[in-house]
C-alpha positions in Angstrom: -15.7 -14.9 -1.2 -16.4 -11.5 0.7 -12.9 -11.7 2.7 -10.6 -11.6 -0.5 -13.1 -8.6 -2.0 -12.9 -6.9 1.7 -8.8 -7.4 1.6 -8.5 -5.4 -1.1 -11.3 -2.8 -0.9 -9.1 -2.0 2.6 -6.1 -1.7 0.7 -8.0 0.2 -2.1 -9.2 2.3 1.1 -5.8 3.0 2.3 -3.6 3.5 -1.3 -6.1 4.7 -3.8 -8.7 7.5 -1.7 -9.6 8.7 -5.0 -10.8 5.6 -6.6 -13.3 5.4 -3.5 -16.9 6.0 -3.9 -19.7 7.6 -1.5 -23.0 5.9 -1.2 -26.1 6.6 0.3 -26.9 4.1 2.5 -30.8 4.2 3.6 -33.1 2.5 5.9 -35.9 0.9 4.7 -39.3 1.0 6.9 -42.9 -0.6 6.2 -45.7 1.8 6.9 -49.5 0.9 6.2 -48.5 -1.0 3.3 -46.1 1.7 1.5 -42.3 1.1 2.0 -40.3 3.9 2.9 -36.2 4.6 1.5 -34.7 7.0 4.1 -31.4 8.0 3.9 -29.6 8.2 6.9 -26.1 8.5 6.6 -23.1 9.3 3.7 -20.3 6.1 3.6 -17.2 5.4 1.5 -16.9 2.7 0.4 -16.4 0.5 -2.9 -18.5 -1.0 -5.3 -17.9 -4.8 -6.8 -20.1 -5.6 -9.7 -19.1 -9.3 -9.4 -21.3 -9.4 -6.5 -23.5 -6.6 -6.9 -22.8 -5.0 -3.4 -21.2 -2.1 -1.7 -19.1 -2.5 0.3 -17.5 0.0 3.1 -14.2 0.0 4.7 -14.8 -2.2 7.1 -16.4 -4.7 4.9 -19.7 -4.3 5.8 -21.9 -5.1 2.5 -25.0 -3.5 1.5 -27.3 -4.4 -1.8 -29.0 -2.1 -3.8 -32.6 -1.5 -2.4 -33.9 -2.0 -5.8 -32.5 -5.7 -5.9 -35.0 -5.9 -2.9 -35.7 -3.9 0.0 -34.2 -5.0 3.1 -33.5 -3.7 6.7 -30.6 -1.7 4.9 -29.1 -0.9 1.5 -27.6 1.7 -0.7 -29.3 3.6 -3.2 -27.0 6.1 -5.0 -22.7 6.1 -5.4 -20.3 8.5 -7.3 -16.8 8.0 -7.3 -15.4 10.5 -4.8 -13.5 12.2 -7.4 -16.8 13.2 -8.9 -17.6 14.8 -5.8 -14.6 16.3 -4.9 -14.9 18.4 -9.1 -18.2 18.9 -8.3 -17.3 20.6 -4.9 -13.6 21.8 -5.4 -13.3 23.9 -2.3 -15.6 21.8 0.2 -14.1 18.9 2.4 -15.5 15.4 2.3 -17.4 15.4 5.5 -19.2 18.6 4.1 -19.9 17.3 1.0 -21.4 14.1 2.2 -23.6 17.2 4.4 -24.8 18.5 1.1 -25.7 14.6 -0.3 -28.0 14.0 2.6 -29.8 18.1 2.7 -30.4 17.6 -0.5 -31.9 14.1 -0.5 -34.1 15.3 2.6 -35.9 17.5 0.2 -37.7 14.5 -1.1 -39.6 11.1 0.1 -38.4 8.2 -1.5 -41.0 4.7 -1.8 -40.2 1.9 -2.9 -43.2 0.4 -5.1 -43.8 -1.5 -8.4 -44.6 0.1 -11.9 -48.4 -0.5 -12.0 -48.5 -1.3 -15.6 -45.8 -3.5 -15.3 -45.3 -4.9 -11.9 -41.3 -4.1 -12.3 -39.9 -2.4 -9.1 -38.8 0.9 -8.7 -38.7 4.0 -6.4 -40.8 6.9 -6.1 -39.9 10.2 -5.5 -42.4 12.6 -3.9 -40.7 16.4 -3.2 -41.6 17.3 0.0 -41.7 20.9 -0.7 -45.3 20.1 -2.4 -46.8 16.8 -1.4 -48.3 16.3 -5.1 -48.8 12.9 -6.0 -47.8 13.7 -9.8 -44.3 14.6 -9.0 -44.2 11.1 -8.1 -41.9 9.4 -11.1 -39.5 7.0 -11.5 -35.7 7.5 -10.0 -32.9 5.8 -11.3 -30.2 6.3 -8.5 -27.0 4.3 -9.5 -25.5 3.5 -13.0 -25.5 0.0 -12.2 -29.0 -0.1 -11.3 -29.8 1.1 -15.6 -27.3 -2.2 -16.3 -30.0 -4.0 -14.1 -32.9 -3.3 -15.6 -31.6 -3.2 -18.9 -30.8 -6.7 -18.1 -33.6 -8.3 -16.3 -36.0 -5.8 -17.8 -35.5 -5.1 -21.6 -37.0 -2.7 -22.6 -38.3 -1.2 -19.3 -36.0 2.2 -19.2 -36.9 2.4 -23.3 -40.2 2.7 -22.2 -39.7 4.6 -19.0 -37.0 7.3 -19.9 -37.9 7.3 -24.0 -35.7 4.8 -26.4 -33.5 7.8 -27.7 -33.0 9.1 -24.6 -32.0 6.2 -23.0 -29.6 5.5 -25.9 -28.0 8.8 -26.1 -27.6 8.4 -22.4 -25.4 5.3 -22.9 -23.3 6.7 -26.2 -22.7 9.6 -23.6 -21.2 7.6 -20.8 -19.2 5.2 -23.3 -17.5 8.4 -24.1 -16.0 9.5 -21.0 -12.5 9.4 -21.3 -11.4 6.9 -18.7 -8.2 8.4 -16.8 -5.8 6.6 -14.0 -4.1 8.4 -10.9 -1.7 6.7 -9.4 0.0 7.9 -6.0 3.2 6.4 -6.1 4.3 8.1 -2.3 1.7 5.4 -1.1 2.5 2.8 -3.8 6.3 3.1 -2.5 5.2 2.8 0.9 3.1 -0.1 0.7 5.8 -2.0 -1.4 9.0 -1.1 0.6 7.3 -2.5 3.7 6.8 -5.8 2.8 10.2 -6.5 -0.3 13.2 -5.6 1.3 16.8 -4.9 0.3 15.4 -3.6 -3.2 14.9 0.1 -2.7 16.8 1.0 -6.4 14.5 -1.1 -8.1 10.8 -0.6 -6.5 11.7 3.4 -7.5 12.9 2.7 -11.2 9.4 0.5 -11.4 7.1 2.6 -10.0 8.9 6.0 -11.6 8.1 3.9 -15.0 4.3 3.4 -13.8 4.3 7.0 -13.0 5.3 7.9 -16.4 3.3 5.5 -17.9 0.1 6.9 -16.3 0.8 11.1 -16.7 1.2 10.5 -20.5 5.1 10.5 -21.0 4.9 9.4 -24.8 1.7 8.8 -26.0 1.2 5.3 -27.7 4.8 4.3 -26.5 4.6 2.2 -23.3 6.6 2.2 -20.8 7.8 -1.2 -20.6 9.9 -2.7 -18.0 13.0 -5.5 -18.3 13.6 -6.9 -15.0 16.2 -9.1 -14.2 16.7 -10.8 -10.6 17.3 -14.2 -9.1 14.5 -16.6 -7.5 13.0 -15.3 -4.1 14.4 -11.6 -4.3 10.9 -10.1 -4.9 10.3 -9.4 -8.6 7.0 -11.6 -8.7 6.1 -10.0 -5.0 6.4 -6.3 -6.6 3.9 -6.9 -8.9 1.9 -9.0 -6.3 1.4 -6.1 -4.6 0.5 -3.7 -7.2 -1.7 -5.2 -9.3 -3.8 -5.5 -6.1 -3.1 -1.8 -5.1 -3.1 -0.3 -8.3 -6.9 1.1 -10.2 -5.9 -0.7 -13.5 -6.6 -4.0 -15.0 -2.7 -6.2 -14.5 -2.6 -10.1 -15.0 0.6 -11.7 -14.7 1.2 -14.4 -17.2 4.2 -17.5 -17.0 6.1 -17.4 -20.1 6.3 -21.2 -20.8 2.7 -21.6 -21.0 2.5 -19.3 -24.1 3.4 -20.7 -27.7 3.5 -19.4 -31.7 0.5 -19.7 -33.5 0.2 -23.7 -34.7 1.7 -25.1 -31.6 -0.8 -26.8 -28.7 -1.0 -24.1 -25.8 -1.5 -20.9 -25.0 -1.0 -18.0 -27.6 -0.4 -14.6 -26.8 -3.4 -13.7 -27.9 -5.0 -15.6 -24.4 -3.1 -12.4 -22.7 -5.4 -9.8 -23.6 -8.6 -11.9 -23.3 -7.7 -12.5 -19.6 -6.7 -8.1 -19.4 -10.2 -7.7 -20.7 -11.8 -10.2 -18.4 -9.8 -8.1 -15.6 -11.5 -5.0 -16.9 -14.8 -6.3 -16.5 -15.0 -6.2 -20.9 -13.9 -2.6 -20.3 -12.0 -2.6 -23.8 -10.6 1.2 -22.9 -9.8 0.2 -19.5 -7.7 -2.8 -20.5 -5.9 -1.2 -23.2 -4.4 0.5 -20.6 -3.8 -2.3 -18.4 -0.4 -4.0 -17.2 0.9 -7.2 -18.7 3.1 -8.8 -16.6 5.0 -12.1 -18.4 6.9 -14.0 -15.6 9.5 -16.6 -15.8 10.7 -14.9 -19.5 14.2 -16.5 -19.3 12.8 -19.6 -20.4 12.1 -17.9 -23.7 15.8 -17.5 -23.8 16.8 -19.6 -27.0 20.1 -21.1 -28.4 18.5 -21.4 -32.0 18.6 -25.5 -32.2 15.4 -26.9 -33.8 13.9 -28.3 -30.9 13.9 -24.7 -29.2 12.8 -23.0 -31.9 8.8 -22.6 -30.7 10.6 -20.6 -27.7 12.2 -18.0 -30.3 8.9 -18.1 -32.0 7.0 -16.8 -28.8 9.0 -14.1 -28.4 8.4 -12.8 -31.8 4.7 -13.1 -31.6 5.0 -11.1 -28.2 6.8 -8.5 -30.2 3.0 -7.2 -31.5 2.0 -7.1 -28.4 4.6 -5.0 -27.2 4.7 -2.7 -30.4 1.4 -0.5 -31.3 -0.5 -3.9 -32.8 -4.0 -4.4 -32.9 -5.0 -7.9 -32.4 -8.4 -8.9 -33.8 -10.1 -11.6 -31.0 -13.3 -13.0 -30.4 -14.7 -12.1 -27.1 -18.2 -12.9 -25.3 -19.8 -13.2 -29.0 -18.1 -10.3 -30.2 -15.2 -9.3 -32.2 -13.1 -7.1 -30.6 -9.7 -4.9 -32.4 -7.7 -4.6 -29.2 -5.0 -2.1 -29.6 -1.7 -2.8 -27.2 -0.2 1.0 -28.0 -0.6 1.9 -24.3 -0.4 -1.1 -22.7 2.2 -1.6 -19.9 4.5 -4.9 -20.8 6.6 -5.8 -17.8 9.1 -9.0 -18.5 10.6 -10.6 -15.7 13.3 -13.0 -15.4 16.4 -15.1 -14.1 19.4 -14.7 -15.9 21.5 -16.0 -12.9 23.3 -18.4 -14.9 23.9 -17.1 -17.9 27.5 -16.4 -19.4 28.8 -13.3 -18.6 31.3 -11.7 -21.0 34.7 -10.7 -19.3 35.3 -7.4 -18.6 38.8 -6.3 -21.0 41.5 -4.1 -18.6 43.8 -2.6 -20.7 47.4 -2.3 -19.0 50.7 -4.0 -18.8 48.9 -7.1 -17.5 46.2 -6.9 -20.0 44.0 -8.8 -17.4 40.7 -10.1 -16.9 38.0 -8.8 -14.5 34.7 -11.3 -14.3 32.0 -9.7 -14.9 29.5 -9.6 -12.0 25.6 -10.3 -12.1 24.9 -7.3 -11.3 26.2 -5.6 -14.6 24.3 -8.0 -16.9 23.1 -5.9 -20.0 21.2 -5.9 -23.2 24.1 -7.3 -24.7 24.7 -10.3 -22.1 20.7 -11.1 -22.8 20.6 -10.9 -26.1 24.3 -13.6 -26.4 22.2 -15.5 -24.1 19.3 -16.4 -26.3 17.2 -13.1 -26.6 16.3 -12.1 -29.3 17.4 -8.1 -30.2 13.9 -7.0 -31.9 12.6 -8.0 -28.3 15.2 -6.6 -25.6 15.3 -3.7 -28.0 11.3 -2.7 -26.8 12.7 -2.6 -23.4 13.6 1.3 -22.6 13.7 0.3 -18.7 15.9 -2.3 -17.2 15.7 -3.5 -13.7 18.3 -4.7 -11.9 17.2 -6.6 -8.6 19.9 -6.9 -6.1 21.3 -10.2 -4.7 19.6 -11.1 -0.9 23.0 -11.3 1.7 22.6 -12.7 5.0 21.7 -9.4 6.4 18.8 -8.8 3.9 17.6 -11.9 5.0 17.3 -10.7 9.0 16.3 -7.4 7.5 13.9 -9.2 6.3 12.8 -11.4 9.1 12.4 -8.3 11.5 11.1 -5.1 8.7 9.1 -6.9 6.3 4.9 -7.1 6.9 4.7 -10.1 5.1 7.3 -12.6 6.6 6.0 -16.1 8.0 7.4 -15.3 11.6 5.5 -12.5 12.0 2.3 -14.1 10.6 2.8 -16.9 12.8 3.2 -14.8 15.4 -0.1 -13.2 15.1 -1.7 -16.8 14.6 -0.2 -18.1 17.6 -1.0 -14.6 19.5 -4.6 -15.4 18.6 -4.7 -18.9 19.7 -2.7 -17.6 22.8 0.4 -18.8 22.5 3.0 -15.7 22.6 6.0 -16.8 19.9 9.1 -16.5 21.5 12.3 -15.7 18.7 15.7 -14.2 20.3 17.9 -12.5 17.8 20.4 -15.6 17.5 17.5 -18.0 16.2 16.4 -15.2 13.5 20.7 -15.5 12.9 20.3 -19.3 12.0 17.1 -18.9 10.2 18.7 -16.5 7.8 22.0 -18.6 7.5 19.9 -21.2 6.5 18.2 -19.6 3.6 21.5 -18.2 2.5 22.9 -21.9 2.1 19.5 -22.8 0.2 20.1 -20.1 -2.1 16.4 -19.8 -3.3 15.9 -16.2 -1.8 13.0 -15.1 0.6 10.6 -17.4 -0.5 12.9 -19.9 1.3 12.8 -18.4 4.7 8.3 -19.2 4.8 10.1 -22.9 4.1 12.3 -22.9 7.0 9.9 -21.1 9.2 7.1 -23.3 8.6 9.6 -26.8 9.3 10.7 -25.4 12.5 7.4 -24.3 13.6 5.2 -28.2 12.3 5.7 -29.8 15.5 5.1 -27.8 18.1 2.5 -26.0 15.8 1.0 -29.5 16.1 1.2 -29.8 19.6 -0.3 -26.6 20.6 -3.6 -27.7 17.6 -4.0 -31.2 19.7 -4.0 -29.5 23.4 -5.9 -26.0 23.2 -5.8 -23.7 25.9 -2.6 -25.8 27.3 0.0 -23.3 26.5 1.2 -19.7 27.1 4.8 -19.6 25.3 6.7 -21.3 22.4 10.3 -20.8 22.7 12.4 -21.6 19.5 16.2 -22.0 19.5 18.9 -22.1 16.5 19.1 -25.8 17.6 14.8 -25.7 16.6 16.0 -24.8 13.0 18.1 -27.7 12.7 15.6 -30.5 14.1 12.1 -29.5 14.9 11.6 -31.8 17.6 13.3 -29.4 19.8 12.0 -26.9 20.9 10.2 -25.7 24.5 6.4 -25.2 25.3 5.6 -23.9 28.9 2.6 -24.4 30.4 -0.1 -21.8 31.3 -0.3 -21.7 34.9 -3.6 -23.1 35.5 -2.4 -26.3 33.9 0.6 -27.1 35.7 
């Protein structure tokens, strides 16, 4: 559970600085009976609610103290953004200075209410030693959801009911905004989907635009267009993990009209708000992605009518509808004016329209894929209401032979180099020479099913000796593949580590 969390705090750690928080991490020590908080150091770091833990760059988790007092644990975060208003002229390692001086001014216990036996922390100022400046210290947001939760009532009691209300009215109100740093965005992308430089920038300008308020309650959604393998899922892969904002990414065909078994559109925001944590402000301004949308695409015959249907019930989605759903108990009116609809698709083999060349020929030129438009779509089985919502079109380009080697040696994410890490770690050293990474990528030209096909090939040529070097640990040093390799797996050379000659 913790490794996928820690993935993406790293990435979190790298792409979105600002969306990090600080936390006081403190020891915890047992003296004649009373236990002691101190902190001892300032860490960045990033909360997830799912588990209740902090969780710093490196992974390293820490639970609240109040959950339980351990050797460590954290007792106070604020989103580094805070911070950084707070103290606009200070850098980080001086404000996390001023967190700690200022913490050192009191003694911190942790204890149990004695009228209630719930636990809680003590704060003595050190400044005057008085027992009656002893009181109750709530440290971290999360920590009021806690005892709100396990102990209703307590914080009424504790902090006065009004209080404690107005407290909450107050932080429903803060207007919830997104930063997005498209230089790192572009940078993370662009090293792992090659060969589609045009389109990552016309995507993440859109996001950019979306996000700094280009037209308020008018989305900026995106129409991309691209055949299997060249990235379009990937894109969005990547961002919704890099990006601060609730995005879910949805298969078309699994979606139907109102009346029909599946899916309804309506399953779409339910799953943004479950991405938002039931943060209905947050996932209004999510990202909807709706994959495969080509198979929407319908020629109006009775038995494909449901498909023409969908798109029509998407159409409130994309416009400024509110949808009325029941969620956790509750009704909730979800507005869609600033969501972020992203439709992707394969319109590979649909007829393209000649293009007319008027002269004394009067000649035909074929239209390539690469022109597709609105118009092409829309003949094709769109239907215009829909397209029309579309102010951005994306054209993904076609993968040649040399995107795929571009591939092979530039992108992060390409099953040679993860194999050759695996088979670094196991001690095998992955030997590749530029004519086998040739055959590799002639081969996934002729499959014609994009990059996804070259993990395909990589993975066949790699089974058996893959399973050779599993059966005999610590046999091997090297694994040499050949273009002959990619055309039969059996051949391929293993040399011995010296030892075991």
């Amino acid at each position: 559970m913790f490794n996928m969390f820690n993935m993406f705090n790293k990435i979190k750690s790298i792409f979105n600085k600002d969306y990090l928080d600080l936390a006081v991490i403190n020891k915890i020590v047992t003296k004649n009976g009373q236990t002691e908080i101190i902190p001892i150091k300032v860490i960045e770091g990033y909360y997830d609610k799912y588990n209740s833990v902090f969780m710093d760059k490196d992974g390293t988790s820490y639970t609240h103290i109040i959950e339980g007092p351990e050797n460590y644990g954290f007792s106070y975060r604020k989103n580094i953004s805070s911070w950084k208003d707070a103290y606009p002229k200070k850098p980080l390692p001086l404000i996390k200075v001023l967190i700690l001086k200022t913490l050192n001014k009191f003694n911190f216990y942790y204890s149990y209410d004695v009228n209630t036996e719930v636990p809680c922390i003590l704060r003595v100022d050190r400044s005057t030693k008085e027992g009656k400046n002893k009181n109750l210290i709530i440290l971290d947001d999360d920590i009021e959801d806690f005892y709100n939760e396990v102990f209703p009532g307590y914080l009424d009691s504790v902090l006065g009911k009004d209080k404690n209300e107005e407290k909450r009215e107050e932080e429903a109100k803060k207007e919830i905004t997104i930063n997005v740093d498209i230089k790192d965005l572009y940078n993370l992308v662009t090293s792992k989907v090659i060969d589609q430089d045009e389109a990552i920038k016309k995507i993440l300008t859109a996001i950019w635009r979306q996000y700094r308020g280009f037209s308020p309650n008018k989305s900026r959604n995106i129409f991309i267009n691209g055949s299997t393998g060249v990235g379009k899922t990937e894109i969005f892969r990547i961002l919704t993990k890099a990006l601060n904002v609730p995005c879910i990414i949805a298969t078309a065909t699994e979606y139907t009209a109102a009346g029909y078994v599946g899916k309804s559109v309506d399953d779409m925001l339910i799953s943004l708000l479950n991405k938002a944590g039931g943060n209905q402000e947050l996932a209004e301004k999510g990202i909807i992605i709706i994959d495969e949308i080509d198979k929407l695409a319908s020629e109006g015959t009775s038995s494909e009518v449901n498909k023409r249907d969908v798109q029509e019930a998407l159409l409130k989605i994309i416009e400024d509808g509110t949808f009325d759903l029941h969620y956790q108990g509750k009704n909730v009116a979800f507005k869609t004016g600033n969501l972020m609809i992203v439709a992707m698709g394969s319109f590979s083999r649909i007829n393209l329209e000649e293009k007319k060349v008027v002269g004394f020929e009067n000649n035909s030129i074929k239209k390539e894929y690469k022109d597709i438009t609105r118009e092409d779509i829309i003949k094709n089985g769109m239907i215009p209401e829909f397209i029309g919502r579309f102010p951005v079109i994306v054209q993904m380009n076609e993968l040649s032979l040399d995107s795929f080697i571009r591939i092979l040696n530039n992108s992060k994410d390409n099953a040679l180099k993860k194999n050759k890490e695996f088979l670094g770690n196991e001690g095998v050293e992955l030997i590749v020479e530029e004519d086998t990474k040739l055959a590799i990528a002639k081969e996934a030209e002729r499959q014609k099913l994009g990059a996804r096909s070259l993990d395909e090939i990589i993975e066949t040529a790699l089974s058996k000796a893959s399973f050779e070097i599993a059966m005999n640990p610590n046999t091997y040093e090297k694994l040499v593949i050949t273009p002959e390799t990619i055309e039969d797996n059996h051949n391929y050379k293993l040399i011995r580590k010296r030892n075991n000659n």
